[in-house]
Each structure stands twice: as C-alpha cells, then as structure tokens.
C-alpha positions, -999 to +999 in steps of 0.1 A: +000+000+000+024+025-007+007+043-039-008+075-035-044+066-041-041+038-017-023+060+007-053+087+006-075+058+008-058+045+042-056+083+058-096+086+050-107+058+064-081+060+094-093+097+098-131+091+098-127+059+123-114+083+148-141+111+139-171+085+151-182+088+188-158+065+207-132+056+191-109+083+216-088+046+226-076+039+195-052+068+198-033+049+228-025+022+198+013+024+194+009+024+155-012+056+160+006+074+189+034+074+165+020+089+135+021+129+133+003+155+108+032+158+091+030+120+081+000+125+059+000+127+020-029+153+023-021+190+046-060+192+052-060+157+063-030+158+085-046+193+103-078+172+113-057+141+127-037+169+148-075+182+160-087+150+170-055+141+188-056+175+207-095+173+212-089+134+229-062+151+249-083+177+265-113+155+276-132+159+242-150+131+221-138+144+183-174+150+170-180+172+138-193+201+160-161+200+180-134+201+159-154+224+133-153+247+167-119+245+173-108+252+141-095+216+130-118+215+097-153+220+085-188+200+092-188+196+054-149+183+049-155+159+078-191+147+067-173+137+030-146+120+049-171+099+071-195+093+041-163+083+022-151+063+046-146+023+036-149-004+061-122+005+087-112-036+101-079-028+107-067+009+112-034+001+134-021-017+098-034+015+081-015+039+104+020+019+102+013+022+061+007+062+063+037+063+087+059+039+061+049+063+029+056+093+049+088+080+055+095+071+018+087+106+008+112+122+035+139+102+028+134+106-011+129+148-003+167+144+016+176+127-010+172+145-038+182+174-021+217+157-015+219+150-051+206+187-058+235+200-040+259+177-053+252+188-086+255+224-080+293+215-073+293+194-109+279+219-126+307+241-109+275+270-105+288+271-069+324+281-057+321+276-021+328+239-016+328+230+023+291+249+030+276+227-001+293+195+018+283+208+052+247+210+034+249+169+017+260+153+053+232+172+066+210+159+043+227+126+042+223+124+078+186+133+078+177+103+052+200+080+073+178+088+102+148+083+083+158+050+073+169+037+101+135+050+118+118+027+091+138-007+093+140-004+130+138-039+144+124-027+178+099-004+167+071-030+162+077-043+198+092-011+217+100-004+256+101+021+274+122+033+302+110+022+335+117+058+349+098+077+322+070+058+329+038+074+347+024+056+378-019+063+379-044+055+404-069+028+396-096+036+377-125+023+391-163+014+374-174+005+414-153+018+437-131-010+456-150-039+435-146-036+396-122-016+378-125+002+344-112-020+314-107-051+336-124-089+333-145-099+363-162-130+367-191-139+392-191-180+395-219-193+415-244-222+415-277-220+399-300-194+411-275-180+437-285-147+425-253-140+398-277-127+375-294-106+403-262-091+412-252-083+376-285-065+369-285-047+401-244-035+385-259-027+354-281-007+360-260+012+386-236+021+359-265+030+332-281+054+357-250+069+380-268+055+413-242+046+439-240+005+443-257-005+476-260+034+475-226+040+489-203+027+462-198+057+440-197+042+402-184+054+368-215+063+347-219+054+312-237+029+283-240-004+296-243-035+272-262-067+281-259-100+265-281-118+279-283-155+270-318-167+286-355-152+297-355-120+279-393-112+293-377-118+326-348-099+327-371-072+316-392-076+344-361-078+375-349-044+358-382-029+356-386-037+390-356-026+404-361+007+387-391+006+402-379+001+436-349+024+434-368+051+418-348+053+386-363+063+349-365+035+332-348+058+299-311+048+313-283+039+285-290+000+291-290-019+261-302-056+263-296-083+236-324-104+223-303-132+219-272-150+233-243-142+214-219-174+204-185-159+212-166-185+199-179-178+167-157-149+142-194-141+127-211-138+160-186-115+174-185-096+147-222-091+150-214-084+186-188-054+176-213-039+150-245-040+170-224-020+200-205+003+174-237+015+156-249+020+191-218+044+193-221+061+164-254+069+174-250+083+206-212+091+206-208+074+240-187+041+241-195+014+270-181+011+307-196-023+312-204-052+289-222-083+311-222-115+294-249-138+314-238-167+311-207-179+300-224-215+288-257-195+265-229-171+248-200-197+244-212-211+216-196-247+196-169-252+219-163-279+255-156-260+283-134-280+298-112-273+264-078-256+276-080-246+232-114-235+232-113-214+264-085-197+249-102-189+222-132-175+240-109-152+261-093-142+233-125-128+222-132-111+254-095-093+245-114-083+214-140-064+231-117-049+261-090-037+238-117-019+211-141-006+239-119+000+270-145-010+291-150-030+321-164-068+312-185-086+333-189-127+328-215-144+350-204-181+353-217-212+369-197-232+395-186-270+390-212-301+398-182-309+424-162-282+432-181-251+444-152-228+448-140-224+414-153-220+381-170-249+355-144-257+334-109-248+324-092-234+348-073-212+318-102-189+326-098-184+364-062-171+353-073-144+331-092-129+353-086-094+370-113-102+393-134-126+403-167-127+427-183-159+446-218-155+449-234-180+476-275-183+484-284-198+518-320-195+519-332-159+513-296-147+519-267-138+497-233-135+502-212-120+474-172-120+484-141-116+462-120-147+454-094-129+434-086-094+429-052-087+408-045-052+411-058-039+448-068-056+482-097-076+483-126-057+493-153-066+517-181-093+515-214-081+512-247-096+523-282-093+509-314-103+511-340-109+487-371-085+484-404-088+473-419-065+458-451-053+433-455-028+406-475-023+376-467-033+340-471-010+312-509-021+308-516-017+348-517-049+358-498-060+389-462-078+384-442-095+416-402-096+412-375-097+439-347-073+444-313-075+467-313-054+495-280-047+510-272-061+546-249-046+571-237-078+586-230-113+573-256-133+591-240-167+580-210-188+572-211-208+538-216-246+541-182-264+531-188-284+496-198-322+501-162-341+497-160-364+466-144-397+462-119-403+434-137-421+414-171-397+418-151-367+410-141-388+373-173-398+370-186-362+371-157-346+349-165-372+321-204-364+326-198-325+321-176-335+290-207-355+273-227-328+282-207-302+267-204-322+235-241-325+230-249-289+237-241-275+202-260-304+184-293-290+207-282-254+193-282-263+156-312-286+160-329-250+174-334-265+207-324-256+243-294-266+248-297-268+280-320-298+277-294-321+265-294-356+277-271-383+278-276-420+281-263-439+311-244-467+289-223-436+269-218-425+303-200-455+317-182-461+284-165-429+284-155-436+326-137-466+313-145-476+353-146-512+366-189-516+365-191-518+400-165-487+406-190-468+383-221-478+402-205-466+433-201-432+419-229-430+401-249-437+430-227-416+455-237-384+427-275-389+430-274-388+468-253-353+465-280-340+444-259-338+419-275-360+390-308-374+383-312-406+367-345-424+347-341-457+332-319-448+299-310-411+310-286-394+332-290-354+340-268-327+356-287-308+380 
C-alpha cells in the first residue's frame, strides 16, 4: 500500500474511524501514537488528525461540531470524509502504512536534495565547496535517520524506560470492587443470584446510582448480552427501577439473543451492533455483562484448555476496542463449588473474580481474586419482594437485593468427593458439553441435552461396579438425576 491513491485511501478511512463517537482509545494504539500530521500525504487531512488528537487530549470526544469549533476542519470536509469512509477492520495496519509512505517521501525529499546539491558542485555554479558538503552530510544524515527509523527492528515491539513511565491510580467502574477496562467474573451455582447481582451492577452504571448506595460508580452505556429469559430480565430491571426510583430511559441496552462468542461471525455481529450503538450516541460502554458464559459460548467444551482460549481471546477483542469493564457471569462445578465450570485457563485471566453463595433468602457476594488492589469486603443481601405495575396496569411480583450490614451466616463447606465420583462427574460434564451444540443447531435448548447412562460409563472406562458406586454416590449429593436410559446434571 504505498501508492498515493491507496495512501489517501488509508488516511480517509483511518481519519473518519477516529471522527465516530468513541473511538478516543484507538489513539493509545502504538501504530497511531506514532504517526504525526506531518505524516500524511494530504495537509488538510494531517490538520484534522492533529484536532482530533488535541481534542482526545483535552477531555473531548472528536465530533464534527467540535473540531469544526476549534478550528480543526469543517462539518462539510468531515461529513465527506465519514460518508467516504470504507470499512475500517484494521486501522493500526493503516497507520504503520501512512507512517511507512511518509517516510519514503522524506527520505526521497533528503535525498534529492543531496543529489541537488551535489550537482550544483558538478555543474561548478557554486564556488564555495565546504558549506555545499556541510549541506549533503546534513541531508545525508537526515535520510539515514529516516531509514533507520523505518527498518528499526524494535519499533514494532518497543520499551520504554521504566523511569519515564507514569504511575496512575486505579480507575475504578465501582469503587473497591470492579475496575474500568478489567475482566471480572461472578461463579456461582444455579439461582445463587449472579444474574441478580449483575442487573442490580448494570443498571447502577447506566443510571450513575451509587452500588448499595454508597459505592460511587463510573456512569456510562452499559451492554447486556443476555443468554436466557428476555421477558424476565425485563421484568427484575423494571422492578428494580421501580424500587430504586430510577427512569427506566437509562443507557442500558439488552440483547435479544445470546451471542456465540466462539464464533468470528457472532462476534462480529457483537462489535457492529455496540458500534452502531456508538455512532449513534457518541458514548462508548463502561460495562459489557455476558450472562452466562455456557448461553454465549457457543460450539466449543468447556473443559477445552483450546477452546477457552479462544473465548478469552475474544473477550480481549471487546476490552482492547471498547476499554470497558467486562463482566462474565459463570456457573460453578457439579463438584467443586469454589471455582469455576471448566478450564481453569479462565480463572487465570481474570482481574477479578466474585463468589456468589445463596443460603436460603440470603446472599453473600465475596471476592475470590482481585489482581490489582486488596480484596474488598463481603457483602450480604437479602432478597425483596416486591409489586409494581406493567405497562398495561396490571400487577407484576419480582424480587430485588437489598443490601445487609452484617453477614448473618458462614457458607456450608462443599460435600467431599471420592476419586472415582469426581471422574465420573468430569466425564459427565464432557458429554454434556459435547451435546450442547447439536441441541443449538437442532434449534433446541441446549440446556436440555441428555445423555444415556451406557455412553456415560463407556466414556468412565470404570470397573462396573467402581462406576455404580459413583454413580450412586452423585444422586445422593443431588448432583444427577437418573430415569431408566438417561442421566441429567442438575
């Protein structure tokens, strides 16, 4: 890409990605920090980068109004760029292309002049030798300089001095709990009230009310992919506006579908449906909540080092283009309580994660890792009932968390597991796992999956009695359910 039409092309569509609403983070990219105005083929083009770098600089999203205001260009320069603007996938590759012409054309301008001046000593039309060489090392030196800016081996991988670099508070979305840009889980069993907590957080953030109404939050668009009971969802939100006394016209958008995040087309459906979202309002999200990890996995085990790789890998996706904080809600093993389902690659990449335990009408919510600050403290809540009216006056009951000042109760240990009952369990979850996407394709719940007892005990590879033992020591944990061909997770 080094022509000039393909050049102009690469500084339009580079310029008008950073001219839509949100897109201020794309400026800490080190392709982009490096390029100046200077750089571009076009002076009109360069003197809007310039504006929108200063404009990010001072606090300002670079909207047509803005830089129009300051200066930078006008409404009717910027609309053409934007409305000429092509797909922009990949604008860190387009900014180290402007940055490699740029240098092509200084290094041929040194050049040239070098030979310029060389030739005026040819030609013999100068007399005064030593200020026409003084003038060629000059030159000679500039295009060296240039070069060796180009080939540098450590500019696509650079460091920086360890002295020169600037030390900033945390930047917290809830103070002491979840910070900005970070990737927090919440693992808990089923109907331990993740969800519930992750609402209640949502909404927070959406609205600018205090968590609990003491933890001060960062306010802001707040994306929900929710993978189950849309209708519901609706409901527990209306009613927690409700009982909070919040408008229910807050910036919280809700999917109507799970997403399958291990899938390049999903994603990308993901990334558009937020970035028209963007566009529209010119506010980019603080929190994205992914409820549950199983309903937005998509084709993939679980229990897959590869595969959870690859599904954190696209939560990377959405930190690094959004910047803002994301938010998995994740079920707990069959037999271990304390961590996560599946691999434990996923544990690792966490900056956070949250245990959230139900013991009757209580829950307790307490942090069992927290990378970057102390661990906060547990909080305890209880669940509310309470009534309001639907949009066509009749009367709808939904629950909220009320906040507790004192944990009333100690968690119950987990129920220990033989050897034996722990494989059985781990080869269950991997059948189950590996039947879920044939449920999704087949337009069916995949959470209804079944798998036979026989396939079951095959894939133990247990002596038959061995697996009897565990199979029966797992029904009387309440852990499976069994009919006559048919084994469950519960």
């Amino acid at each position: 890409m080094q022509n000039s039409k393909l050049i102009e092309t690469a500084e339009i569509t580079l310029i008008g990605e950073l001219m839509k609403g949100g897109r201020g983070h794309l400026m800490e990219q080190p392709e982009i920090q490096t390029l100046l105005p200077e750089d571009f083929l076009d002076f009109n083009r360069g003197k809007i980068f310039g504006g929108i770098r200063k404009i990010i600089e001072d606090g300002f999203e670079p909207d047509l109004i803005v830089l129009e205001a300051f200066g930078y260009t006008t409404i009717a320069e910027g609309g053409k760029i934007i409305i000429d603007m092509p797909c922009c996938a990949n604008p860190e590759f387009y900014a180290q292309q402007i940055k490699s012409a740029s240098n092509i054309r200084r290094a041929s301008h040194y050049a040239a002049k070098s030979k310029k001046r060389w030739d005026d000593i040819e030609s013999g039309s100068t007399q005064e030798i030593e200020p026409v060489l003084d003038d060629i090392r000059r030159y000679l030196d500039e295009f060296s300089a240039v070069v060796q800016s180009s080939t540098s081996k450590t500019s696509k991988f650079p460091f920086s001095a360890f002295g020169e670099m600037e030390t900033k508070e945390l930047n917290w979305l809830i103070k002491n709990y979840l910070e900005i840009g970070s990737l927090v889980g919440f693992i808990g069993a089923p109907e331990a009230g993740k969800s519930l907590l992750a609402v209640d957080i949502a909404l927070c953030c959406a609205s600018g009310t205090p968590f609990c109404g003491e933890y001060a939050v960062k306010s802001g668009p707040v994306f929900y992919i929710n993978g189950e009971g849309h209708n519901g969802l609706t409901r527990r939100i209306k009613g927690l506006c409700f009982d909070r006394g919040i408008d229910n016209r807050v910036d919280l958008y809700i999917s109507h579908q799970p997403a399958s995040l291990l899938n390049e087309d999903s994603l990308a459906a993901v990334i558009a449906g937020i970035d028209a979202s963007i566009e529209k309002t010119g506010q980019k999200p603080v929190l994205i909540v992914i409820d549950t990890l199983a309903r937005n996995y998509g084709p993939g085990n679980e229990n897959s080092t590869e595969d959870m790789t690859r599904f954190i890998g696209s939560l990377d996706r959405l930190l690094n283009r959004y910047g803002a904080t994301i938010l998995l809600v994740h079920h707990t093993g069959h037999g271990d309580q304390e961590r996560g389902r599946g691999s434990s690659v996923l544990k690792a990449a966490l900056d956070a994660e949250y245990k959230v335990h139900k013991k009757g009408d209580q829950i307790t919510f307490s942090c069992t890792k927290m990378k970057d600050a102390a661990h906060p403290q547990p909080l305890c809540f209880s669940l509310k009932e309470i009534e309001f009216k639907a949009d066509d006056d009749s009367l709808i009951t939904s629950v909220v968390l009320e906040k507790q000042n004192d944990l009333t109760f100690e968690e119950s240990k987990p129920k220990k597991m033989g050897k034996n009952q722990q494989l059985a369990l781990d080869r269950l979850e991997e059948l189950f796992f590996e039947a879920r996407p044939y449920k999704q394709e087949g337009g069916q719940n995949p959470d209804n999956a079944k798998v036979s007892i026989e396939l079951w005990r095959k894939r133990c590879d247990l002596p038959i009695n061995r697996f009897e033992e565990a199979k029966k020591g797992l029904v009387e944990k309440n852990l499976v359910s069994l009919d006559s061909q048919f084994v469950e997770l519960l």
